[in-house]
Each structure stands twice: as C-alpha cells, then as structure tokens.
C-alpha positions in Angstrom: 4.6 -1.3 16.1 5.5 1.1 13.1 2.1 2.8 11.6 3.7 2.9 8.8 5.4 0.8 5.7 8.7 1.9 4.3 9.8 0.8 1.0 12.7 1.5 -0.6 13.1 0.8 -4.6 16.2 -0.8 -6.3 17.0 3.0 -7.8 16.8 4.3 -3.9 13.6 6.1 -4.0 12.0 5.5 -0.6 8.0 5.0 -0.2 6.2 5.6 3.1 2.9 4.7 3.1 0.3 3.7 5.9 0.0 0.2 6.9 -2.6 -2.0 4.9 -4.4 -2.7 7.8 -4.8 1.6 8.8 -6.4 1.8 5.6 -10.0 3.1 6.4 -13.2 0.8 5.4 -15.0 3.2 3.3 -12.2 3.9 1.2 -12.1 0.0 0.6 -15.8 -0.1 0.5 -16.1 3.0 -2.4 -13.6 1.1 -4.6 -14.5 -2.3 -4.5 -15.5 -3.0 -7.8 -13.0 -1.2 -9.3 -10.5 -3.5 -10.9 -7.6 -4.2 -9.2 -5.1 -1.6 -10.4 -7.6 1.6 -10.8 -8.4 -0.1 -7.0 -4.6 0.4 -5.8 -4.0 3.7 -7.6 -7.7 5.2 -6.1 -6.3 4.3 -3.1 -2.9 5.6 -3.0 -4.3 8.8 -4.6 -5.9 9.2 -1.4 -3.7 8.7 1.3 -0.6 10.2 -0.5 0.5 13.5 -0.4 1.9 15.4 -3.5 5.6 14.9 -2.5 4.8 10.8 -1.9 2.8 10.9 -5.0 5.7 12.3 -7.1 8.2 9.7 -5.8 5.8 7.4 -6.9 5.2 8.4 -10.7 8.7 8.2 -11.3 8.9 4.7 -10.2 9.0 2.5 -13.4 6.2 -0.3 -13.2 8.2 -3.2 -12.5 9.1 -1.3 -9.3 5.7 -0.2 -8.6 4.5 -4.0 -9.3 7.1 -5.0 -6.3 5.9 -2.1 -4.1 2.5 -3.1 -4.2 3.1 -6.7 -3.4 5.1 -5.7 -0.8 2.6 -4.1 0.5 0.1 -6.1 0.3 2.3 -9.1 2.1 3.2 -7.2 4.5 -0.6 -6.6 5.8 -1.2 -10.5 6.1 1.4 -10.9 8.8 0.2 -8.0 11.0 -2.7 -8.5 13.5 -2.3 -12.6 13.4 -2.4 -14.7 16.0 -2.4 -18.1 16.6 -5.9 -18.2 18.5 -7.0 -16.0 15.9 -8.4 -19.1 14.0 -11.8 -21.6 14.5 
C-alpha cells in the first residue's frame, strides 16, 4: 500500500501528500476547533515542505477545493473492512 496520495490538477501540477489516515493525532487534536479551512491549511502547513507548499499556492481554489476532497475521500476507503463494523 502507497504511504502516500498523489494528485494531479487539471493544469498538471502534481500533489504528494501523506495519506489521511498517516496524519498524526496531535496534529488533529491541536486544530480541532479551528474551522474547517484554517483546519486543512494548518495541516498542510505542517506536513508540506517548501517545494510541495509552492505547488500548492499556485493552484487556483477550485482546484484546491477538488484536491482536498479528494483527499479526504480517499482516507474513508483505506483501513475498512467488512468485520470492521458492530
């Protein structure tokens, strides 16, 4: 299984960023009650590096809007299992 998630936007920029489910507790735990955009950029701001970050500010925000659901969908379909549920 690939640690990581690989994006690529409709301009060709491609985005490599650690699985959803890699992403460390306290990280979650110290932005929780951010709202959910400061949430996602805190977050990406901390597990980028400069060169990922750069790709990424040049992505316009409908493309950043599909990046981020992507990613997010793509962390519901790792891990399950069907005895997972009671």
């Amino acid at each position: 299984m690939s640690e990581k998630f690989h994006w690529t936007s409709p301009s060709g920029v491609e985005i490599i960023l650690p699985n959803m489910d890699k992403i460390p507790g306290g990280l979650l735990r110290k932005n929780r009650k951010l709202d959910p955009v400061d949430m996602m950029f805190s977050i990406v701001e901390a597990i980028c590096d400069d060169t990922m970050l750069a790709k990424l500010d040049e992505l316009p925000m409908s493309d950043l809007n599909k990046l981020f659901e992507a990613w997010q969908e793509s962390s519901e379909s790792v891990g399950e299992s069907s005895g997972s549920s009671i």
